[in-house]
ZAMARGU-4260 file (C-alpha; in steps of 0.2 Angstrom, whole numbers, plus 5000, padded with zeros to 4 digits):
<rodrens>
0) 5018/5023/5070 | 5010/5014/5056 | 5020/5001/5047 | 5012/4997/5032 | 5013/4984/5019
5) 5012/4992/5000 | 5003/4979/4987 | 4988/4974/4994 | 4987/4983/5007 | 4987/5003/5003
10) 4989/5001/4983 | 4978/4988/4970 | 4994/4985/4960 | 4986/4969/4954 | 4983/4977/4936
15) 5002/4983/4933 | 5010/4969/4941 | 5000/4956/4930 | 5003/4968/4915 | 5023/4967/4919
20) 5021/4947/4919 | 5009/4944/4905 | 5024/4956/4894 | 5040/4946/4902 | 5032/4930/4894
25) 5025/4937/4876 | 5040/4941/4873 | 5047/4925/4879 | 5034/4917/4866 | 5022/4912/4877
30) 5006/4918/4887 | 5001/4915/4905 | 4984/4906/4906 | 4970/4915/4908 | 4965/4904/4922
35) 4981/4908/4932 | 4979/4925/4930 | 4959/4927/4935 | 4967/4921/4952 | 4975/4935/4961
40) 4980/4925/4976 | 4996/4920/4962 | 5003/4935/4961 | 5011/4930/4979 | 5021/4914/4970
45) 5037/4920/4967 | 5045/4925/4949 | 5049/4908/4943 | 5032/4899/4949 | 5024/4910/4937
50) 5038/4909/4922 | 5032/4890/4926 | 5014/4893/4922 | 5020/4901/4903 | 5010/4891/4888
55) 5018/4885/4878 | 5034/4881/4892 | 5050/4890/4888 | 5066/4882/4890 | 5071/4884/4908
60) 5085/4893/4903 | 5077/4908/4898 | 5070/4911/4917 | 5084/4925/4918 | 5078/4933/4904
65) 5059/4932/4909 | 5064/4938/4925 | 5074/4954/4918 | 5062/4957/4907 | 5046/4958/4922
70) 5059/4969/4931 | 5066/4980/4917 | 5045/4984/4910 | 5038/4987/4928 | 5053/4999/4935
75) 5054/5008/4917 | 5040/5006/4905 | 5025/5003/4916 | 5017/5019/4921 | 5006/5012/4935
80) 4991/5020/4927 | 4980/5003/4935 | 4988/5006/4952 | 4975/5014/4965 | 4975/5016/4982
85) 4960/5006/4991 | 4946/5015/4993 | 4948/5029/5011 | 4964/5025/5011 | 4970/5045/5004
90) 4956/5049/5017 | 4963/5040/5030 | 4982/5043/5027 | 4979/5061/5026 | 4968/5064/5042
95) 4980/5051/5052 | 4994/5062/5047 | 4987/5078/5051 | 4982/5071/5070 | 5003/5067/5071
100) 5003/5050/5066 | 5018/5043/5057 | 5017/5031/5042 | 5030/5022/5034 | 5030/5009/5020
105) 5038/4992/5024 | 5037/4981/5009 | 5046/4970/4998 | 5043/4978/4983 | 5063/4983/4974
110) 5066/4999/4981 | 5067/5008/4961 | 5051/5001/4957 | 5041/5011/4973 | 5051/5025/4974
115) 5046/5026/4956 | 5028/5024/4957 | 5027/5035/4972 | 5033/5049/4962 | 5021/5045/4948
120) 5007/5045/4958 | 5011/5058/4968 | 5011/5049/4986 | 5027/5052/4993 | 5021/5065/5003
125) 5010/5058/5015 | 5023/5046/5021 | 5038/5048/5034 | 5049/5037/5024 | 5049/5018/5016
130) 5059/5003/5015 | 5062/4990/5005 | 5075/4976/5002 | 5087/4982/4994 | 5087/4997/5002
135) 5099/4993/5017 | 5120/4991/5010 | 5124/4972/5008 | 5112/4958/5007 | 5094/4960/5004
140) 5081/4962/5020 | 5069/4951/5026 | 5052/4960/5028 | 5055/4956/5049 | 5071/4962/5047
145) 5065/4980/5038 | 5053/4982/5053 | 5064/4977/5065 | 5075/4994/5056 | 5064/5004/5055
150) 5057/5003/5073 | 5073/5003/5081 | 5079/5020/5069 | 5063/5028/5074 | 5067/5027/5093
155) 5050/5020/5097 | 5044/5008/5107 | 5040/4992/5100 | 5022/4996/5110 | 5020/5012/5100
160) 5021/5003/5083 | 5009/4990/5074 | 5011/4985/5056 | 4994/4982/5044 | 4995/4969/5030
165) 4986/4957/5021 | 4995/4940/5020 | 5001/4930/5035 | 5019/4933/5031 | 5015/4951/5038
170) 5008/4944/5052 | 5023/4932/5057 | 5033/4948/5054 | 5025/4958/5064 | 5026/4944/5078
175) 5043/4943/5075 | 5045/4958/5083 | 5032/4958/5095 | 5021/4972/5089 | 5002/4968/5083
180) 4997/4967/5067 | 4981/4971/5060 | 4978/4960/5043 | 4966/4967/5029 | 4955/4955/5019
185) 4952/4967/5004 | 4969/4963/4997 | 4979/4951/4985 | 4983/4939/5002 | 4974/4923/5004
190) 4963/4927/5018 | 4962/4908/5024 | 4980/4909/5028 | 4980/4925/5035 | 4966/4922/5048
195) 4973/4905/5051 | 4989/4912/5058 | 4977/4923/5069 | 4983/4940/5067 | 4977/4951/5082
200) 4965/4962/5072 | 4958/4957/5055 | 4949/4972/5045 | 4936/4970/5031 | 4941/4990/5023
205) 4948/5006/5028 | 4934/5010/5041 | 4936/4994/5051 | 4955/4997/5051 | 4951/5017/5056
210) 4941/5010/5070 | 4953/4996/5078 | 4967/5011/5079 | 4954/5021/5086 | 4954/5008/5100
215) 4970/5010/5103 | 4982/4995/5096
</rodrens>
Protein backbone atom coordinates (compact mmCIF):
# COMPACT_ATOMS: atom_id res chain seq x y z
CA UNK A 1 0.00 0.00 0.00
CA UNK A 2 1.11 3.64 -0.91
CA UNK A 3 0.58 6.29 1.81
CA UNK A 4 0.81 9.33 0.27
CA UNK A 5 1.25 12.82 1.33
CA UNK A 6 -1.18 15.34 -0.73
CA UNK A 7 0.52 19.02 -1.27
CA UNK A 8 3.59 18.72 -2.68
CA UNK A 9 3.66 15.47 -3.11
CA UNK A 10 0.78 14.42 -5.69
CA UNK A 11 -0.93 17.98 -6.25
CA UNK A 12 0.98 21.59 -6.92
CA UNK A 13 -1.47 23.44 -4.70
CA UNK A 14 1.09 26.18 -4.18
CA UNK A 15 -1.18 28.62 -6.59
CA UNK A 16 -4.59 28.20 -4.51
CA UNK A 17 -3.08 27.87 -1.17
CA UNK A 18 -1.11 31.23 -1.80
CA UNK A 19 -4.32 32.67 -3.37
CA UNK A 20 -6.42 31.70 -0.20
CA UNK A 21 -3.54 33.68 1.96
CA UNK A 22 -2.87 36.66 -0.27
CA UNK A 23 -7.43 37.13 0.15
CA UNK A 24 -7.49 36.38 4.15
CA UNK A 25 -5.09 39.52 4.47
CA UNK A 26 -6.59 42.06 1.60
CA UNK A 27 -9.21 41.81 3.47
CA UNK A 28 -7.71 42.28 6.58
CA UNK A 29 -6.07 45.60 4.92
CA UNK A 30 -2.90 44.40 4.14
CA UNK A 31 -0.81 42.36 1.48
CA UNK A 32 1.91 39.67 2.01
CA UNK A 33 5.20 40.66 0.53
CA UNK A 34 5.91 39.62 -2.53
CA UNK A 35 9.27 38.43 -1.39
CA UNK A 36 7.50 36.06 1.12
CA UNK A 37 5.43 34.76 -1.35
CA UNK A 38 8.29 34.03 -4.31
CA UNK A 39 9.32 31.49 -1.56
CA UNK A 40 7.38 28.39 -1.57
CA UNK A 41 9.23 26.75 1.19
CA UNK A 42 6.68 29.37 3.36
CA UNK A 43 3.89 27.83 2.73
CA UNK A 44 4.93 25.13 5.44
CA UNK A 45 4.93 28.04 8.39
CA UNK A 46 1.92 27.69 10.11
CA UNK A 47 -1.26 30.06 9.67
CA UNK A 48 -0.14 32.75 12.22
CA UNK A 49 3.75 32.95 10.94
CA UNK A 50 2.29 34.13 7.74
CA UNK A 51 -0.68 36.57 9.25
CA UNK A 52 2.81 37.80 10.81
CA UNK A 53 4.44 38.50 7.48
CA UNK A 54 1.01 40.96 6.50
CA UNK A 55 2.31 44.69 5.35
CA UNK A 56 1.07 46.85 6.86
CA UNK A 57 0.82 44.61 10.43
CA UNK A 58 -2.74 44.09 11.64
CA UNK A 59 -3.41 44.10 15.16
CA UNK A 60 -2.75 40.70 16.62
CA UNK A 61 -6.29 40.38 17.35
CA UNK A 62 -7.58 39.93 14.06
CA UNK A 63 -5.51 36.57 13.72
CA UNK A 64 -8.85 34.72 14.28
CA UNK A 65 -10.31 36.61 11.60
CA UNK A 66 -7.40 36.17 9.04
CA UNK A 67 -7.38 32.57 9.90
CA UNK A 68 -11.32 32.10 9.30
CA UNK A 69 -11.20 34.01 6.46
CA UNK A 70 -7.90 31.57 4.77
CA UNK A 71 -10.20 28.72 5.77
CA UNK A 72 -13.73 29.87 4.73
CA UNK A 73 -12.07 31.16 0.84
CA UNK A 74 -10.17 27.87 0.29
CA UNK A 75 -12.93 25.14 1.38
CA UNK A 76 -15.76 27.37 -0.33
CA UNK A 77 -14.84 29.94 -2.81
CA UNK A 78 -11.56 28.57 -4.20
CA UNK A 79 -12.10 26.52 -7.11
CA UNK A 80 -8.70 24.88 -7.34
CA UNK A 81 -8.47 25.78 -10.81
CA UNK A 82 -4.16 26.21 -10.26
CA UNK A 83 -4.24 22.85 -8.42
CA UNK A 84 -2.37 19.96 -10.79
CA UNK A 85 -1.24 16.92 -10.15
CA UNK A 86 2.82 16.52 -10.89
CA UNK A 87 3.74 15.65 -13.94
CA UNK A 88 3.10 11.05 -14.31
CA UNK A 89 1.57 11.22 -11.41
CA UNK A 90 -2.29 10.31 -13.19
CA UNK A 91 -0.04 8.01 -15.25
CA UNK A 92 1.44 6.44 -12.46
CA UNK A 93 -1.71 6.35 -10.11
CA UNK A 94 -3.58 4.78 -12.80
CA UNK A 95 -1.23 1.93 -13.86
CA UNK A 96 -0.20 1.23 -10.05
CA UNK A 97 -3.82 0.76 -9.41
CA UNK A 98 -4.65 -1.34 -12.20
CA UNK A 99 -1.47 -3.94 -11.33
CA UNK A 100 -3.58 -3.94 -7.53
CA UNK A 101 -1.76 -1.43 -5.77
CA UNK A 102 -3.54 0.53 -3.11
CA UNK A 103 -3.27 4.28 -2.41
CA UNK A 104 -4.30 6.22 0.13
CA UNK A 105 -4.09 9.99 1.02
CA UNK A 106 -2.49 10.79 4.46
CA UNK A 107 -2.24 14.51 4.85
CA UNK A 108 -2.94 17.29 7.03
CA UNK A 109 -4.96 19.17 4.80
CA UNK A 110 -8.76 19.81 6.90
CA UNK A 111 -10.71 16.96 5.64
CA UNK A 112 -13.66 19.42 3.77
CA UNK A 113 -11.02 21.23 2.00
CA UNK A 114 -9.65 17.66 0.19
CA UNK A 115 -12.69 15.98 0.05
CA UNK A 116 -13.72 19.03 -1.83
CA UNK A 117 -11.10 19.49 -4.13
CA UNK A 118 -11.03 15.83 -4.94
CA UNK A 119 -14.46 16.12 -6.16
CA UNK A 120 -13.64 19.18 -8.34
CA UNK A 121 -10.95 17.63 -9.93
CA UNK A 122 -12.36 14.61 -10.46
CA UNK A 123 -9.64 12.30 -8.32
CA UNK A 124 -11.42 10.56 -5.98
CA UNK A 125 -11.42 7.62 -7.93
CA UNK A 126 -8.11 6.44 -8.18
CA UNK A 127 -7.79 6.34 -4.42
CA UNK A 128 -8.73 3.54 -1.80
CA UNK A 129 -9.55 6.21 0.73
CA UNK A 130 -7.84 9.31 2.59
CA UNK A 131 -7.42 10.89 5.92
CA UNK A 132 -6.92 13.88 7.43
CA UNK A 133 -7.04 15.34 11.01
CA UNK A 134 -10.11 15.88 11.64
CA UNK A 135 -11.24 13.02 10.27
CA UNK A 136 -11.14 10.66 13.27
CA UNK A 137 -14.05 11.64 16.29
CA UNK A 138 -12.26 13.79 19.10
CA UNK A 139 -9.09 15.52 18.97
CA UNK A 140 -7.21 16.17 15.81
CA UNK A 141 -4.45 13.54 14.29
CA UNK A 142 -0.99 13.81 14.06
CA UNK A 143 0.11 12.75 10.60
CA UNK A 144 2.15 9.52 12.53
CA UNK A 145 -0.96 9.10 14.22
CA UNK A 146 -3.12 8.98 10.62
CA UNK A 147 -0.57 6.37 9.28
CA UNK A 148 -0.39 4.52 12.30
CA UNK A 149 -4.66 4.23 11.52
CA UNK A 150 -4.57 3.66 8.48
CA UNK A 151 -2.12 0.81 8.50
CA UNK A 152 -3.44 -0.98 11.36
CA UNK A 153 -7.52 -0.62 9.63
CA UNK A 154 -5.99 -1.95 6.37
CA UNK A 155 -4.85 -5.19 8.09
CA UNK A 156 -1.29 -5.00 6.46
CA UNK A 157 1.86 -5.45 7.56
CA UNK A 158 3.86 -2.38 8.47
CA UNK A 159 6.47 -4.32 5.72
CA UNK A 160 3.69 -4.07 3.01
CA UNK A 161 3.38 -0.13 3.45
CA UNK A 162 5.76 2.90 2.70
CA UNK A 163 4.70 6.38 2.77
CA UNK A 164 6.06 9.19 -0.05
CA UNK A 165 6.44 12.72 1.00
CA UNK A 166 8.29 15.67 0.56
CA UNK A 167 9.30 17.34 3.81
CA UNK A 168 11.16 15.64 6.63
CA UNK A 169 8.04 15.52 8.85
CA UNK A 170 6.84 12.79 6.36
CA UNK A 171 9.84 11.16 6.80
CA UNK A 172 9.91 11.22 10.88
CA UNK A 173 6.35 9.96 10.44
CA UNK A 174 6.96 7.33 8.57
CA UNK A 175 9.86 6.29 10.97
CA UNK A 176 7.56 6.50 13.68
CA UNK A 177 5.97 3.67 12.48
CA UNK A 178 8.65 1.79 11.06
CA UNK A 179 7.69 1.76 7.43
CA UNK A 180 10.25 3.48 4.63
CA UNK A 181 9.65 6.54 3.20
CA UNK A 182 10.55 7.56 0.02
CA UNK A 183 10.98 11.69 -0.04
CA UNK A 184 10.39 13.66 -3.36
CA UNK A 185 12.42 16.94 -4.19
CA UNK A 186 9.94 18.33 -6.72
CA UNK A 187 7.62 19.63 -4.06
CA UNK A 188 6.97 22.64 -1.58
CA UNK A 189 9.42 20.83 1.30
CA UNK A 190 12.76 22.23 1.92
CA UNK A 191 14.86 19.68 0.45
CA UNK A 192 17.91 20.34 2.79
CA UNK A 193 15.94 19.25 5.67
CA UNK A 194 14.53 16.48 4.06
CA UNK A 195 17.56 14.80 2.93
CA UNK A 196 19.18 15.79 6.10
CA UNK A 197 16.97 13.66 8.13
CA UNK A 198 17.93 10.87 5.58
CA UNK A 199 14.82 9.48 4.31
CA UNK A 200 15.55 5.86 2.79
CA UNK A 201 14.86 6.87 -0.82
CA UNK A 202 14.79 10.33 -2.05
CA UNK A 203 13.21 10.71 -5.78
CA UNK A 204 13.83 13.58 -8.18
CA UNK A 205 10.08 12.95 -10.14
CA UNK A 206 7.57 10.57 -10.83
CA UNK A 207 9.96 8.03 -12.83
CA UNK A 208 12.48 7.85 -10.05
CA UNK A 209 9.81 7.15 -7.43
CA UNK A 210 8.21 4.47 -10.19
CA UNK A 211 11.50 2.84 -10.36
CA UNK A 212 12.45 2.69 -6.29
CA UNK A 213 8.76 0.70 -5.96
CA UNK A 214 9.90 -1.26 -8.86
CA UNK A 215 12.70 -2.46 -6.56
CA UNK A 216 10.63 -3.32 -4.23
CA UNK A 217 10.52 -1.03 -0.91
Amino acid sequence: MILWDFDGTLADTRRDVWGSLEYAAEKCGGTLPEEFKSDDSNLGKTVKDVFRQIQPAPNEEEYEVYEDLVRIHYRTICEYQNTYFYPGIRKFLLESKEAGVIHYIVTMKAEEALERLLDKKGWSELFSGWISPDSLPGRERTKSEMIAHVIQESGLENSDCVYIGDTWSDAAAAAENGIDCVGVTYGDGDTKQLCAFKPRYCADDVSEIAEILKEGV
